[in-house]
C-alpha positions in Angstrom: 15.8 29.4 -41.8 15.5 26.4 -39.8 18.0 23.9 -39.6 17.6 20.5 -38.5 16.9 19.6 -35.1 17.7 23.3 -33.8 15.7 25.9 -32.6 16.7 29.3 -34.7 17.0 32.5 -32.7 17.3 30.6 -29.2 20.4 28.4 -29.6 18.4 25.5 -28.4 19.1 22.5 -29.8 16.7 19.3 -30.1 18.2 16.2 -31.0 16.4 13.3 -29.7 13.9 13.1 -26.9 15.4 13.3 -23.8 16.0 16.8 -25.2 12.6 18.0 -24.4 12.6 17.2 -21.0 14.1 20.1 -18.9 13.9 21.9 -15.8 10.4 23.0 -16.3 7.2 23.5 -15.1 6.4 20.0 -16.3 8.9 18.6 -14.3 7.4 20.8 -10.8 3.8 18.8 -12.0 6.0 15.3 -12.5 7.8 15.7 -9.3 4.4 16.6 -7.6 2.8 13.0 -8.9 6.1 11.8 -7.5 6.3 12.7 -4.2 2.4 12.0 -3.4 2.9 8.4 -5.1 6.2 8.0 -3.1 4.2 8.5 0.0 1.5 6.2 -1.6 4.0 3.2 -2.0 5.9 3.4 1.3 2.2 4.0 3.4 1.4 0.2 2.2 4.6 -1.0 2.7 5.8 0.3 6.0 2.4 0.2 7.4 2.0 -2.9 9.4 5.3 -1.3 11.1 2.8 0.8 12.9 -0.5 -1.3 12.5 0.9 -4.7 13.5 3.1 -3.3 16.6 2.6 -5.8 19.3 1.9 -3.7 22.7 3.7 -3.7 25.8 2.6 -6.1 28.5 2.9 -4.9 32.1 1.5 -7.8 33.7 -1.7 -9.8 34.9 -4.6 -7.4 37.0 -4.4 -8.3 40.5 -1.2 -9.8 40.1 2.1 -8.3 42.2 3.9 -10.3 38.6 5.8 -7.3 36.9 6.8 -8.5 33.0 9.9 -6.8 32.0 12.2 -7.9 29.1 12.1 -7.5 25.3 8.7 -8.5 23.8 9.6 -11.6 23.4 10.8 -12.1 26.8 7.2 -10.4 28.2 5.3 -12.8 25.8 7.1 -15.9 27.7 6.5 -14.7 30.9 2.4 -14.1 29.7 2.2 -17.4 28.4 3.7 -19.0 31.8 0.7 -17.5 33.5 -2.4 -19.6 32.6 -4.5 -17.8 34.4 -4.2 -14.5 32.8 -6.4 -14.5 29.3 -5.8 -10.6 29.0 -2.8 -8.6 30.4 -2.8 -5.1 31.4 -1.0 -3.8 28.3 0.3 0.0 27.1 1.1 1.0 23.5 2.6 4.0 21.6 -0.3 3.5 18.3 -3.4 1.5 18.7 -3.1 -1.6 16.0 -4.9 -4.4 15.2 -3.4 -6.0 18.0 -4.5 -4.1 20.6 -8.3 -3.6 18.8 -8.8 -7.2 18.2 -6.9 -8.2 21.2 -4.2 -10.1 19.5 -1.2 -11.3 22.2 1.9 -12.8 21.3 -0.2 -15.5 18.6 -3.2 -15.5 21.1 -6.5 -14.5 19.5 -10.1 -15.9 18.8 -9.9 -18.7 16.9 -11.1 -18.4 13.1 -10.8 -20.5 9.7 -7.7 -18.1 8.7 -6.0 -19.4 12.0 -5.7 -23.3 9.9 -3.8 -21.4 7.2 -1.5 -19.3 9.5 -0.8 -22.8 11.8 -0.2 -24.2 8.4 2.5 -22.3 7.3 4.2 -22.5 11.1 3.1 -19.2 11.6 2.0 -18.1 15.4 1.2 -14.1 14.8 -1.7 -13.7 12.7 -0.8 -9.7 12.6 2.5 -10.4 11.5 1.4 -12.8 8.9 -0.7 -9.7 7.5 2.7 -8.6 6.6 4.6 -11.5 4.8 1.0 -12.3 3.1 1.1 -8.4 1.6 4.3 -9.1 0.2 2.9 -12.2 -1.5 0.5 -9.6 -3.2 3.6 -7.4 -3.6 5.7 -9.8 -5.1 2.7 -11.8 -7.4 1.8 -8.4 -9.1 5.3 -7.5 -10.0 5.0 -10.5 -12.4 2.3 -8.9 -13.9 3.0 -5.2 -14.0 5.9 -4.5 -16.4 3.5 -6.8 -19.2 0.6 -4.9 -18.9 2.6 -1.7 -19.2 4.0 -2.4 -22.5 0.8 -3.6 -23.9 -1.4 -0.9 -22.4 1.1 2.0 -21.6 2.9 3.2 -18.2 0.3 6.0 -17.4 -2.7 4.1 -17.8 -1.5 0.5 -16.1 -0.5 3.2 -13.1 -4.2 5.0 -13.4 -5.6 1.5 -12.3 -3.5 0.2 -9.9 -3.4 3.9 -7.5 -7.4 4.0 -8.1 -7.6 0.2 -7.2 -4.9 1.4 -4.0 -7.1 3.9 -3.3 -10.7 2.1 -2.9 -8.7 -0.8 -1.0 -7.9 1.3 1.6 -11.0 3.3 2.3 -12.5 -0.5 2.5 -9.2 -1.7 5.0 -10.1 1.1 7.1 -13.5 -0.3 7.5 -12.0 -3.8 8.7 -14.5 -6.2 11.0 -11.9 -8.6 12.0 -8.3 -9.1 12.1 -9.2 -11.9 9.0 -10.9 -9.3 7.0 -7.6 -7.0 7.5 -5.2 -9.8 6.9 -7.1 -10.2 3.5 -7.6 -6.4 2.8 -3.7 -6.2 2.8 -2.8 -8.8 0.6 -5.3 -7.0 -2.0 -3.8 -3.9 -1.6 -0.5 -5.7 -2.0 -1.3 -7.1 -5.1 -1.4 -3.2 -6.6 1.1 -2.0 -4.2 3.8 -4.2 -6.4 2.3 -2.8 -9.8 3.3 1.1 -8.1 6.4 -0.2 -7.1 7.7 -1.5 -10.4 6.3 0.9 -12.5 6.2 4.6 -10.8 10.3 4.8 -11.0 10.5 3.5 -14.8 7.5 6.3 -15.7 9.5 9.1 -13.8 12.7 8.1 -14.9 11.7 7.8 -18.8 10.3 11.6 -18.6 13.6 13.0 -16.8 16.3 15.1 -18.0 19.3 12.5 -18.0 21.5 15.5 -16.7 19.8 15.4 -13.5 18.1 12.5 -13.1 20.3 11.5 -10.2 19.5 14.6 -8.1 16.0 15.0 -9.0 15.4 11.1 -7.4 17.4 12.1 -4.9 15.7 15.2 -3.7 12.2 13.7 -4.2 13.0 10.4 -2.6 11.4 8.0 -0.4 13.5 9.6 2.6 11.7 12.5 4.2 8.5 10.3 3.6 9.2 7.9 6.5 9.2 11.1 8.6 5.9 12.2 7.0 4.2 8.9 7.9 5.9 9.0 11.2 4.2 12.0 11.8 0.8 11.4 10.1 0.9 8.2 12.5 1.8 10.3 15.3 -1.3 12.7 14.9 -4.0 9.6 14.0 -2.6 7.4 16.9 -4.8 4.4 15.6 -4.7 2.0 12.1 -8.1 3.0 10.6 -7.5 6.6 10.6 -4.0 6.7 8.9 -5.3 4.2 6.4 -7.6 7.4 5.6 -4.8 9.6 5.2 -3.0 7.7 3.2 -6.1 7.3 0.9 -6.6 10.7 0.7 -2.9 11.4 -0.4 -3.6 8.9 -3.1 -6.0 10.5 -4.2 -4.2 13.7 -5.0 -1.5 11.6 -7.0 -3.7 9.9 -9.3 -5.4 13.6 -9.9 -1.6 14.7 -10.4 -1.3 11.4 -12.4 -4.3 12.3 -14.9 -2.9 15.7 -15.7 0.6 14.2 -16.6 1.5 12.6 -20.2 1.9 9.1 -21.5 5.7 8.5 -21.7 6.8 9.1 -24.9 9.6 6.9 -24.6 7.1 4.1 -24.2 5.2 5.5 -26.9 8.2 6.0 -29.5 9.2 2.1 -28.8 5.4 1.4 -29.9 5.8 3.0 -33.2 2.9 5.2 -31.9 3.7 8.5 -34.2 0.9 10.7 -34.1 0.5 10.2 -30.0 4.0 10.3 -29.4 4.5 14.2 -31.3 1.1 15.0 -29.3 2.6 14.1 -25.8 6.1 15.6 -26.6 3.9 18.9 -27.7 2.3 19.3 -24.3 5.7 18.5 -22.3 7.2 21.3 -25.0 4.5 23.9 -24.3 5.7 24.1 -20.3 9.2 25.5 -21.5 10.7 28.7 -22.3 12.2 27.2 -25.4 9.6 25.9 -28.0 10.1 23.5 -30.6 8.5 23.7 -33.7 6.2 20.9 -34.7 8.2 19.9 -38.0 11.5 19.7 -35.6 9.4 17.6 -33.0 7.8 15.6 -35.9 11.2 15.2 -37.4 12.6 13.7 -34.1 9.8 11.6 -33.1 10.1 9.4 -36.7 13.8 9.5 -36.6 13.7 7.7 -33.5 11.0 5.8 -34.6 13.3 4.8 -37.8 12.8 4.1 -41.4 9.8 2.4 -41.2 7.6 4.9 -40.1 9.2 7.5 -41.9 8.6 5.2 -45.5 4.9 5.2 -44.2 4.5 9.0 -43.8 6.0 9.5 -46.6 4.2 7.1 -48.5 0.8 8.9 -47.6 -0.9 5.9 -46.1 -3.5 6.7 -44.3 -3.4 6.1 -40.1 -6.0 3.5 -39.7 -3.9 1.5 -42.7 -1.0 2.5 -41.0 -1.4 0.8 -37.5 -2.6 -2.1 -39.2 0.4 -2.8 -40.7 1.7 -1.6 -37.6 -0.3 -4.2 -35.8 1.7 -6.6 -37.6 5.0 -5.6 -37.2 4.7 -5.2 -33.2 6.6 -7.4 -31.3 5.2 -8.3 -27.6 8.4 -8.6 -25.2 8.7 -11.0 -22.5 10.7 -12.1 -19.5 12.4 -14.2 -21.9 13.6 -11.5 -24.1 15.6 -10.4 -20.6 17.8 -13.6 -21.6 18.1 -13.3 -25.2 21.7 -11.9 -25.0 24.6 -12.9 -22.7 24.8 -9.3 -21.8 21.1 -9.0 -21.0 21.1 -12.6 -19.2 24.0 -11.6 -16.7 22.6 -8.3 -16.2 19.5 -9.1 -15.1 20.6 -11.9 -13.1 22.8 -9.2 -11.2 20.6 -6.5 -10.9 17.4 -9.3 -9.8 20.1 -10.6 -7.0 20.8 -7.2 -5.5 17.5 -6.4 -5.4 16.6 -9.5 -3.3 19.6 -8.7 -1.2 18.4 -4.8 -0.7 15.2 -5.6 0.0 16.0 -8.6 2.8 18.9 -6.3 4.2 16.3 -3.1 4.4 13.1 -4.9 5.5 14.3 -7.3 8.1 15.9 -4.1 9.8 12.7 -2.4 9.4 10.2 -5.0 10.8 12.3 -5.3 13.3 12.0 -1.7 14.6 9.8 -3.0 17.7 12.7 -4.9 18.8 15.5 -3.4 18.9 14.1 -0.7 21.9 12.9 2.6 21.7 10.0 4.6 20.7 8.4 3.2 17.2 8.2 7.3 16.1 11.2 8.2 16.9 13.2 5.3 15.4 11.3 5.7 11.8 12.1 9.4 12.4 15.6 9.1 13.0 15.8 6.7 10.0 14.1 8.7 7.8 16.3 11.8 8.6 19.4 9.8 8.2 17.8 8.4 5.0 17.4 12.1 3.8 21.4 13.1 5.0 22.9 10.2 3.3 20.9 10.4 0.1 21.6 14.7 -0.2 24.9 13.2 0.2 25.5 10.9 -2.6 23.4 13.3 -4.5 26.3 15.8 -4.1 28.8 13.0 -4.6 27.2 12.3 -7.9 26.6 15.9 -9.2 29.8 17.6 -8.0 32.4 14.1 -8.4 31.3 14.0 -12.4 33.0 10.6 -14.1 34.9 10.3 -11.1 32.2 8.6 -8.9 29.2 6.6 -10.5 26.3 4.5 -10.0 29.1 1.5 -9.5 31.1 3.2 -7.0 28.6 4.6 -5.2 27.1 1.8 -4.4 29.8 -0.3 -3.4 30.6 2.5 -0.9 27.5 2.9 0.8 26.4 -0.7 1.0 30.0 -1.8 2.0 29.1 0.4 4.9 25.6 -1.1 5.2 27.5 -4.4 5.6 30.4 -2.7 7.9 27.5 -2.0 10.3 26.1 -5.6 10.7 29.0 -7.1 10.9 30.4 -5.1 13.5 27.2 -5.9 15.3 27.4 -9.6 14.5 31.0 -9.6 16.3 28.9 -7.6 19.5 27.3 -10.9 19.7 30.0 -13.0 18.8 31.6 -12.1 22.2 28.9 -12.1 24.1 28.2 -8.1 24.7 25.0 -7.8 23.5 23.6 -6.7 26.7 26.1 -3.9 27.8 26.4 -2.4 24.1 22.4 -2.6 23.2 22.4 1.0 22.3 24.9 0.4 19.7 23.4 -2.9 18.1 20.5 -0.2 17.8 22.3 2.9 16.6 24.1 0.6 13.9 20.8 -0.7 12.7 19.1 2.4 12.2 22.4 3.4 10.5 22.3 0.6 8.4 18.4 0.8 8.0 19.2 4.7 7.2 21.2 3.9 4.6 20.1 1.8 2.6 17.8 4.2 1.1 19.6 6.0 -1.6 21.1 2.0 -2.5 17.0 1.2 -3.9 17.2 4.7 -5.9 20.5 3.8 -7.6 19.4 0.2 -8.0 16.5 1.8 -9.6 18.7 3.9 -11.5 20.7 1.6 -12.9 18.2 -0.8 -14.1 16.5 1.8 -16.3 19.5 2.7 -17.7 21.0 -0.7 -18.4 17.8 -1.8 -20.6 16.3 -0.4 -23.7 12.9 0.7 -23.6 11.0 -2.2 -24.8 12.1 -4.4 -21.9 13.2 -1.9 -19.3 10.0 -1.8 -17.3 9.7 -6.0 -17.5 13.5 -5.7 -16.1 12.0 -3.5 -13.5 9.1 -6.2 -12.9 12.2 -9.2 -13.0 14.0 -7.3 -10.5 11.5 -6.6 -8.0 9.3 -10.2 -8.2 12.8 -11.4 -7.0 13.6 -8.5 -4.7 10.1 -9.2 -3.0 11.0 -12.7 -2.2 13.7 -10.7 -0.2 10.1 -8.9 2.1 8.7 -12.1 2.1 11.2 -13.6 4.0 12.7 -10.3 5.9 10.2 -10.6 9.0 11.7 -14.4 9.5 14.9 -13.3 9.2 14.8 -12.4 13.4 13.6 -15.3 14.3 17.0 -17.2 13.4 18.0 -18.0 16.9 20.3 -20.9 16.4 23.2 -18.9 17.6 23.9 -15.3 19.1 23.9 -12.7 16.1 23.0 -15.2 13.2 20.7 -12.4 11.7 23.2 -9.9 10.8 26.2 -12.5 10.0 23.7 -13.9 7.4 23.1 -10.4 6.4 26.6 -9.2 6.4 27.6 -12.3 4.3 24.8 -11.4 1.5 25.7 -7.7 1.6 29.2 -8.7 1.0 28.0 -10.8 -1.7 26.5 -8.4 -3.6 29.0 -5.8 -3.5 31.6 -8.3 -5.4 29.0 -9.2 -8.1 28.3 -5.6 -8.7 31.2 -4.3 -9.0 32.4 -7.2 -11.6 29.3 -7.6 -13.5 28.0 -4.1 -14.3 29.0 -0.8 -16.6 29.0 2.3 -15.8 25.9 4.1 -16.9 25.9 7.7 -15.3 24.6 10.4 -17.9 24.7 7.8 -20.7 21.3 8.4 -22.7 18.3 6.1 -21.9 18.8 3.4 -24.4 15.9 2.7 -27.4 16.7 -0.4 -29.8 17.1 -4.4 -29.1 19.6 -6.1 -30.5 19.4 -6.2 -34.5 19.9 -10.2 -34.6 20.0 -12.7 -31.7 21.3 -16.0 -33.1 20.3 -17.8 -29.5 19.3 -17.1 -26.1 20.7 -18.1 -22.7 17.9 -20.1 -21.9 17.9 -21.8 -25.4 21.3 -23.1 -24.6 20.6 -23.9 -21.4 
């Protein structure tokens, strides 16, 4: 005899759908996709830190002039020296600089140089970078709406195959105007990735160990892989390759995987949703029968599907009606409850603070001394350390440290670190103690890793499903104003250490508003329904 929602003779019970997602075979091919589109993401977004590094210049030929300094300092002493149109220069990886012979905002003059004098903007390479995040930042608008009209897996389909002919044609780049251009393209899909890849994997994770999982497969111990893959090209149009071809094997990965039948379930999509819970079932030991997956799947669906099933309608007059009683959900449904409004108003302004905490470090990497490799390596490892580490903190502490704690912890010490370098500058020691002020940036830089994951996290657990992935899109259109602005954020020069009291003040910011703003969510179930009734919104009473 079978009772409801359990599996007789195994002891397995099934009582909603996060139940059929376990530690599987299906969740080896899902953390597969992951870790190939994780390498995907971060290869466009760290990858002007390679293929916009300004070289080294040496000096003028026949000049007995040695340059010596920080970049900046060299490009000062390069400018003083009118005769000299093209230094003697050395470089770690050949980048667009050093093909198209860009120097310190020197380069042939083209119609893309009006727009970059027009914004007050002397590097044309480093513009590549704040104009990408444009594209970043435009298409997370865009991303989290077309994935609840048109479903997670296939709004991701298009955006990695879009990724993936964008940078075959990069690689292929006549000019420095055609690469500029080429990276705000790829930008514009880069965002779509970036918003929707973490609420897809998220939505088809066991909520026992989702924590661990993200942890384990984890942007980390990808900055080391593209460290190395940078290594062994040693030029811009050959890693762009790479990174294509990795592509490539996610969105084969991608087309073997499910649609998310959380995504499906909040669409009232019946009859797709007990198909695509029946493939996930077949990878475990412990099979459900299709009345108890059908029996879950309209539960969850509620009453009004069940009434139609039972009913007998047939499915094309059922998706009429169904057609009719769809709701589409916009930004503005973020602000239709008090609760929702301050949420997402938190969760939007840590991500902006993350993001311009994390990138200005890490376009800064050419500055603060050292080799380019071996500080994205270091950062990558220390990335990897601290992230195993909270993982442990999180698995092993239970109720007694969560997503709240933990990240007040880790990016207290994330704002311990620049303000202790700030107060190096205060007093005027910046010289003596540079190897600090470096080894507390790529401690800071290192650690700020596991602080997107539980940002992440948190969001998709703090929404229900019809709105979590336009929270996700909310979050990171304001978080990418935070990469827009990062590579400015070094140019602040109006007093000794400016940059990291500025950062050190947001980071202190945020941890305050966290902590006093946001539940608890750690192994709570991803939650399904709106709100039954909403009298008014925030913004109506605004």
């Amino acid at each position: 005899t079978e009772k409801k929602g359990t599996m007789v003779g195994m002891g397995v019970q099934y009582k909603r759908v996060d139940d059929f997602f376990r530690l599987d075979p299906y969740q080896i091919l899902l953390q597969s996709f992951n870790l190939f589109a994780i390498f995907t993401m971060l290869s466009n977004v760290v990858f002007n830190v390679f293929a916009a590094a300004p070289p080294k210049m040496e000096g003028c030929p026949n000049s007995t002039i040695s340059f010596n300094g920080s970049i900046s300092e060299r490009c000062i002493m390069w400018k003083e020296q009118d005769y000299c149109d093209q230094p003697e220069i050395i470089y770690e990886f050949k980048s667009v600089n050093v093909e198209f012979k860009s120097y310190c905002g020197r380069q042939e003059f083209t119609w893309l140089d009006t727009v970059v004098q027009y914004v007050g903007v002397a590097d044309k390479a480093k513009f590549s970078t704040t104009l990408q995040m444009l594209g970043v930042m435009a298409s997370c608008l865009y991303a989290g709406q077309l994935s609840d009209m048109y479903g997670r897996r296939r709004t991701l389909l298009l955006a990695y195959a879009s990724i993936f002919i964008l940078q075959i044609v990069s690689s292929f780049s006549p000019s420095l105007d055609t690469f500029i251009i080429s990276r705000f393209l790829l930008g514009l899909f880069t965002g779509a990735t970036l918003t929707l890849t973490p609420v897809y994997i998220v939505e088809c994770l066991p909520p026992a160990h989702r924590f661990w999982i993200c942890t384990v497969v984890t942007w980390a111990p990808n900055y080391l892989l593209f460290s190395l893959a940078a290594y062994l090209t040693q030029e811009w149009r050959m890693l762009s390759r790479v990174s294509a071809t990795v592509n490539g094997i996610a969105i084969l990965l991608l087309l073997l995987l499910e649609e998310s039948p959380k995504f499906l379930i909040q669409k009232k999509r019946v009859e797709d949703a007990i198909k695509a819970i029946t493939r996930v079932n077949r990878f475990s030991r412990d099979k459900a029968s299709p009345s108890t997956i059908r029996e879950i799947v309209l539960h969850e669906c509620g009453d009004e599907s069940v009434a139609l099933l039972e009913k007998g309608i047939e499915e094309m007059e059922m998706k009429k009606k169904k057609k009719k009683l769809k709701k589409t959900y916009t930004f503005y449904h973020l602000y239709s409850t008090k609760k929702f409004a301050v949420r997402t108003i938190v969760v939007s302004l840590s991500s902006f603070i993350l993001s311009l905490v994390t990138y200005s470090l890490m376009f800064n990497m050419n500055s603060i001394g050292g080799s380019t490799y071996a500080n994205m390596i270091f950062s990558g490892l220390l990335r990897w350390v601290v992230g195993a580490t909270v993982a442990c903190l999180d698995h092993f502490g239970n109720n007694h440290i969560g997503r709240i704690r933990l990240h007040m912890i880790t990016f207290g010490f994330v704002t311990l670190c620049l303000c202790i370098s700030f107060i190096i500058f205060l007093l005027g020691l910046n010289h003596e103690m540079e190897w600090i002020i470096r080894s507390l940036a790529l401690i800071a830089f290192g650690t700020t890793g596991c602080l997107f994951l539980q940002l992440s996290l948190s969001i998709s657990e703090l929404f229900p499903t019809a709105i979590r992935s336009l929270a996700s899109s909310h979050s990171n259109v304001v978080g990418r104003l935070g990469n827009v602005m990062s590579p400015l954020v070094f140019g602040l020069d109006f007093f000794p250490g400016l940059p990291y009291l500025l950062l050190s003040i947001l980071g202190a910011i945020d941890v305050i508003l966290y902590f006093i703003s946001i539940p608890e969510t750690k192994g709570v179930a991803l939650p399904n329904e709106m709100p039954k009734r909403k009298k008014k919104t925030v913004l109506s009473q605004l």
